[in-house]
VMD Tcl script that builds the backbone (N, CA, C; Angstrom):
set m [mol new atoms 225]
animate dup $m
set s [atomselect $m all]
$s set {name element resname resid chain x y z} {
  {N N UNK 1 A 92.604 208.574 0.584}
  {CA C UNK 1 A 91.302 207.991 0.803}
  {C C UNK 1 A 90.571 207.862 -0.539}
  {N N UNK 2 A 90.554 209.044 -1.309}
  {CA C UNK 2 A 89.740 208.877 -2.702}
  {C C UNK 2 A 90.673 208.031 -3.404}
  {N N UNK 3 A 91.961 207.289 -3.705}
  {CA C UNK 3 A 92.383 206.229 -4.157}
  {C C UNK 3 A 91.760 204.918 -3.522}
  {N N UNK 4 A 91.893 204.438 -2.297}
  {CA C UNK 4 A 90.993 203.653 -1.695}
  {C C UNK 4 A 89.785 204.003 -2.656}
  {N N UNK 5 A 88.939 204.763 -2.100}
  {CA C UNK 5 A 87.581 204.452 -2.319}
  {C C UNK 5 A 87.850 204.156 -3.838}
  {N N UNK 6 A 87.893 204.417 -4.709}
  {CA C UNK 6 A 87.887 204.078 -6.162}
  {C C UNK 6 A 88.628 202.868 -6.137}
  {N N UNK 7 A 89.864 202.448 -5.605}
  {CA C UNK 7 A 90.219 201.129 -5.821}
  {C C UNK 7 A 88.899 199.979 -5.682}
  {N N UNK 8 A 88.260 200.075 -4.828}
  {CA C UNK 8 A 87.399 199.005 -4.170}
  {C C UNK 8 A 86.135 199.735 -4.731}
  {N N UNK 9 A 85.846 200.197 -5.330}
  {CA C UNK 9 A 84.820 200.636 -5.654}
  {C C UNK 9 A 83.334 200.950 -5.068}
  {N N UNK 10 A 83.729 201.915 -3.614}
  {CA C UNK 10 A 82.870 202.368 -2.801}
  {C C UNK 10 A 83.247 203.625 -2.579}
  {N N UNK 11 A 82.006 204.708 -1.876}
  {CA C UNK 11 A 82.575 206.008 -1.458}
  {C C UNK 11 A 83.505 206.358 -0.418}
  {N N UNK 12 A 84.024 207.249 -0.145}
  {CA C UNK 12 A 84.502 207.908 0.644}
  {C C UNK 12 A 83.990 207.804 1.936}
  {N N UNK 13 A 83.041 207.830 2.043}
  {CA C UNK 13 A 82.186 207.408 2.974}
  {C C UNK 13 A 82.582 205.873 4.292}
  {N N UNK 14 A 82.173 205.405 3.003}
  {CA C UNK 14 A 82.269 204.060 3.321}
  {C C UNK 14 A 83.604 203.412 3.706}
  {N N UNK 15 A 84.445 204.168 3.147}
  {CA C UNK 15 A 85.670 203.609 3.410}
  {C C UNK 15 A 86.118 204.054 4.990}
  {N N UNK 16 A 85.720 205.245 4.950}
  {CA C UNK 16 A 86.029 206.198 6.615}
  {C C UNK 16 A 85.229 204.803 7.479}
  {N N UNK 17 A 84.010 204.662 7.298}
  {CA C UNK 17 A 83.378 203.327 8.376}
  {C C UNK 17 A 83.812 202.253 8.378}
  {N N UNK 18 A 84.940 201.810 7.311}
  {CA C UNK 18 A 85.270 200.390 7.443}
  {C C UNK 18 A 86.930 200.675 7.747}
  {N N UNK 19 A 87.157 201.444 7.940}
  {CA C UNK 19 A 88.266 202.071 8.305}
  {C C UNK 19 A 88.144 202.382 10.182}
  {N N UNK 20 A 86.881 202.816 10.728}
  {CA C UNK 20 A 86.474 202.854 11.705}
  {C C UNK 20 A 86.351 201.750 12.450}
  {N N UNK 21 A 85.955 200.531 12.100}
  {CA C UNK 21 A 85.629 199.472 12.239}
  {C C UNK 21 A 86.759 198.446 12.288}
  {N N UNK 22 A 87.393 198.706 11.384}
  {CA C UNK 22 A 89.031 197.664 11.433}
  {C C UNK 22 A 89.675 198.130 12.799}
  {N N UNK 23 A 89.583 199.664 12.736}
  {CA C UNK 23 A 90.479 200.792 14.208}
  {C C UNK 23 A 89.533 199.796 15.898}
  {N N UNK 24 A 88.723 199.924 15.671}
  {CA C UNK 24 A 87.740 199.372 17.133}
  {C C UNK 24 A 88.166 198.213 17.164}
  {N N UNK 25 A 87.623 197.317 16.095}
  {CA C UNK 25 A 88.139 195.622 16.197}
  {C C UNK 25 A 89.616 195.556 16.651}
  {N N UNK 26 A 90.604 196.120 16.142}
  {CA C UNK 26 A 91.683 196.035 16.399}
  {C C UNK 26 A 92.123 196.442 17.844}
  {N N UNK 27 A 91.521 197.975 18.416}
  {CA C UNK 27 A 91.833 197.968 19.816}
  {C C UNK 27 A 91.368 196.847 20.834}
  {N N UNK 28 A 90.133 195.999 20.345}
  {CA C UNK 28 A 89.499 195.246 21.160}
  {C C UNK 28 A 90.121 194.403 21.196}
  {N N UNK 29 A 90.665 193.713 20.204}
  {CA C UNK 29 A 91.921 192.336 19.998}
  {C C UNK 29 A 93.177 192.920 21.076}
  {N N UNK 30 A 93.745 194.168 21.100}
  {CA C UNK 30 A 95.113 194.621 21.726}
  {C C UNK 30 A 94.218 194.554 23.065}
  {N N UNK 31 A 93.171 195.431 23.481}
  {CA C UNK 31 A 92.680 195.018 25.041}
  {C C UNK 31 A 92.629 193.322 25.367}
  {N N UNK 32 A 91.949 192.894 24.328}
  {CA C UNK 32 A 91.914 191.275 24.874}
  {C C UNK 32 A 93.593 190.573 25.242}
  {N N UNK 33 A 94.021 190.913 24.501}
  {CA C UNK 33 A 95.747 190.012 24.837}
  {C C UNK 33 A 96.275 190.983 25.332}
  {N N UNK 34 A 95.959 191.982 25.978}
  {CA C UNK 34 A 96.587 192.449 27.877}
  {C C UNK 34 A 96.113 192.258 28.682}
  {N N UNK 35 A 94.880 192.115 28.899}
  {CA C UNK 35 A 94.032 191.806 30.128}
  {C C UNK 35 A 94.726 189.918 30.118}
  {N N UNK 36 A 94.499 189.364 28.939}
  {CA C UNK 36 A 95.227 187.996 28.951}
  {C C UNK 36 A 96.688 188.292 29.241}
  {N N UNK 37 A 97.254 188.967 29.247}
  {CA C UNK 37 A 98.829 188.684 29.694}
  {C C UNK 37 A 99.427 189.077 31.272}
  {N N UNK 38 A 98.134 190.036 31.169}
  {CA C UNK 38 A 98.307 190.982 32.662}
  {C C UNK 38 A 97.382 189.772 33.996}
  {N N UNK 39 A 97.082 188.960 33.118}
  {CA C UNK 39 A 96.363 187.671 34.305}
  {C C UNK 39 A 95.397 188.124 34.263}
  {N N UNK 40 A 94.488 188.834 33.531}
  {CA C UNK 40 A 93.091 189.851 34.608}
  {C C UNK 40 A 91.799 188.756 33.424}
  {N N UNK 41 A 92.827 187.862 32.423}
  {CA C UNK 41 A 91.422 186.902 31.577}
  {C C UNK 41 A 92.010 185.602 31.515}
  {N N UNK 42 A 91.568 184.528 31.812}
  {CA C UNK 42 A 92.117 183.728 31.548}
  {C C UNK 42 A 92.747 182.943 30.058}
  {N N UNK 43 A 93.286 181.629 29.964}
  {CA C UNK 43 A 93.869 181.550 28.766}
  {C C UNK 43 A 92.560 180.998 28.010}
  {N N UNK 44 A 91.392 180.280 28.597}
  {CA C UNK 44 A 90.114 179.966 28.041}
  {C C UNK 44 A 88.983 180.927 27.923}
  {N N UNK 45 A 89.064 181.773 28.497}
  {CA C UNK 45 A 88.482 182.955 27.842}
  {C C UNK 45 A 88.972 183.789 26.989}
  {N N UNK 46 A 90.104 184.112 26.720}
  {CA C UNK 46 A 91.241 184.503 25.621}
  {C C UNK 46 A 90.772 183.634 24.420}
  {N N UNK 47 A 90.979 182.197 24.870}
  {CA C UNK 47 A 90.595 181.705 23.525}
  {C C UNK 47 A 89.272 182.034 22.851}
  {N N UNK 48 A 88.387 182.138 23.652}
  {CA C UNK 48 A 87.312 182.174 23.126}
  {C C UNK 48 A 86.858 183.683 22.479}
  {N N UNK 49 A 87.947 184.438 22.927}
  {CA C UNK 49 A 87.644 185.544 22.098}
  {C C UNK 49 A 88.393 186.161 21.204}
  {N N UNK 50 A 89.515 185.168 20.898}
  {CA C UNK 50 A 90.617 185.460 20.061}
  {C C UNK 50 A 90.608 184.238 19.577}
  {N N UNK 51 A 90.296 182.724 19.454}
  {CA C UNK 51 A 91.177 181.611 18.376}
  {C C UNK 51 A 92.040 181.327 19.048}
  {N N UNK 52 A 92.065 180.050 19.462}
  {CA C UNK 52 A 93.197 179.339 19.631}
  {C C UNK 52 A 94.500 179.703 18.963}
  {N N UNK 53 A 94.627 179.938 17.360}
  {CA C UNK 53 A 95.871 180.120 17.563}
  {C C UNK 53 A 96.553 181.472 17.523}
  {N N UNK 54 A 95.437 182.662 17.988}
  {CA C UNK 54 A 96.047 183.746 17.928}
  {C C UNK 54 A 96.636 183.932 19.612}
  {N N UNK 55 A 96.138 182.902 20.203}
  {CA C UNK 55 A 96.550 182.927 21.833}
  {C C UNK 55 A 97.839 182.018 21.750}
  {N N UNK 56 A 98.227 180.840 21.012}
  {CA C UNK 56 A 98.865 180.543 20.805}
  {C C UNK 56 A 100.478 181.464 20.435}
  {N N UNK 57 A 100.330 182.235 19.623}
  {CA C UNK 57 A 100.860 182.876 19.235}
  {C C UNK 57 A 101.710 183.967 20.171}
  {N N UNK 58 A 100.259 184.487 21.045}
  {CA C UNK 58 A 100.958 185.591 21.860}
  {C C UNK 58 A 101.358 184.543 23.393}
  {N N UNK 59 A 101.369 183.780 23.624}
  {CA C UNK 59 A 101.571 182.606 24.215}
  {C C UNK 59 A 103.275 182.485 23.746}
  {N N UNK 60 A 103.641 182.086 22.955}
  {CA C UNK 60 A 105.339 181.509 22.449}
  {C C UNK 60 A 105.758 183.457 21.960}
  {N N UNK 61 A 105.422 184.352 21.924}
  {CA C UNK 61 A 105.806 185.732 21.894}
  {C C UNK 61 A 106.229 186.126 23.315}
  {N N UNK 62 A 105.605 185.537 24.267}
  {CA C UNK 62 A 105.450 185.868 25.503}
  {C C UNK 62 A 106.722 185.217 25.797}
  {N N UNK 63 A 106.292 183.785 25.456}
  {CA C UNK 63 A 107.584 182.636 26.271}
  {C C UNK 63 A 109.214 183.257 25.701}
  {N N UNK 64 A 109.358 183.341 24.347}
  {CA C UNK 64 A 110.641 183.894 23.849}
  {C C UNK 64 A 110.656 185.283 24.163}
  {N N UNK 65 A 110.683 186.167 24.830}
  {CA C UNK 65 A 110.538 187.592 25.257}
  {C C UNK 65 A 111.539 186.926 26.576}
  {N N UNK 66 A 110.375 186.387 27.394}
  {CA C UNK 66 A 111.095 185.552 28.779}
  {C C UNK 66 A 112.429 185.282 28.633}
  {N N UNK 67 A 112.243 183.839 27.830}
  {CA C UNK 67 A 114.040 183.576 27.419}
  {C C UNK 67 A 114.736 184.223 27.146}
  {N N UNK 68 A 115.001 185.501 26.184}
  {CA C UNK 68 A 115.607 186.613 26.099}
  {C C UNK 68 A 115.880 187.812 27.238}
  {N N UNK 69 A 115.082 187.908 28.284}
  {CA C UNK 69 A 115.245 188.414 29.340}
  {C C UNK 69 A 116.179 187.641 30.478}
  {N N UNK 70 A 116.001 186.169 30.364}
  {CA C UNK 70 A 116.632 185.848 31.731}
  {C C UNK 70 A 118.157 185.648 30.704}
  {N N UNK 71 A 118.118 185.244 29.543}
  {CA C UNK 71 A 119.583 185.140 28.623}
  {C C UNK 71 A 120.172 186.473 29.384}
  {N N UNK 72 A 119.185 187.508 29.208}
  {CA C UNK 72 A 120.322 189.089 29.444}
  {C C UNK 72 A 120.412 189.293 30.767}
  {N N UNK 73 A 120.193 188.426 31.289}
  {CA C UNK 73 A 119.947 189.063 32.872}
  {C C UNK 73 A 121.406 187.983 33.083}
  {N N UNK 74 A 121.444 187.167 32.675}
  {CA C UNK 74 A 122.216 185.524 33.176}
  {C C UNK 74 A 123.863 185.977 32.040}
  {N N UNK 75 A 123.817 186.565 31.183}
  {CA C UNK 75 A 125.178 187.238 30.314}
  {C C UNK 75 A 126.101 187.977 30.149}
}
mol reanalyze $m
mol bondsrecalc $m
mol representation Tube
mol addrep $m
């Protein structure tokens, strides 16, 4: 942490809160694209709280997961 903080040139402090802050944002992004995968948000409300192309994304992650499942199921 005291490398951080001296790299960027803020305290210790500060780094723990933006460190806090990346941790929350980030669980909120992983809740948003399960409730979107689990059906419980739609794909237009997804977008709107993730970007088009980060729904995109977990969208063709989703689809090739699929194909790889019915490949192993069908091999």
């Amino acid at each position: 942490m005291r490398e951080l903080a001296q790299h960027l040139g803020i305290d210790e402090s500060e780094v723990i809160q933006q460190a806090v802050e990346t941790g929350v944002e980030t669980l909120y992004r992983d809740m948003i694209i399960s409730r979107y995968l689990d059906g419980d948000l739609t794909r237009e409300a997804a977008v709107d709280e993730l970007g088009a192309d980060v729904v995109d994304q977990v969208d063709s992650a989703r689809d090739a997961i699929e194909e790889d499942v019915e490949w192993g199921l069908h091999a």
